[in-house]
C-alpha positions in Angstrom: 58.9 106.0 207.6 59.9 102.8 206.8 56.5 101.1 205.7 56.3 104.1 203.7 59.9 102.6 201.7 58.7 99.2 201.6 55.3 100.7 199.9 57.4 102.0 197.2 59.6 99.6 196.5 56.4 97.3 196.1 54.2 99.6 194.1 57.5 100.0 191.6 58.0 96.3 191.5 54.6 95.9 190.5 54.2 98.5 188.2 57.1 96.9 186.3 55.6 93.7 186.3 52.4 95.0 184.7 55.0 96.7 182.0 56.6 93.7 181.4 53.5 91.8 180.9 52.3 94.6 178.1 55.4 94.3 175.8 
C-alpha cells in the first residue's frame, strides 16, 4: 500500500542518517 512506500522510504532515510553519523 502506499503507507507501506512512505514507511520505507523513511526507515531507509533514517538508516542512512544513523550511517552517516558513525563515519
Amino acid at each position: 500500500s502506499f503507507v507501506a512506500i512512505i514507511d520505507c522510504l523513511i526507515f531507509h532515510a533514517v538508516w542512512r542518517l544513523a550511517e552517516n553519523k558513525k563515519n
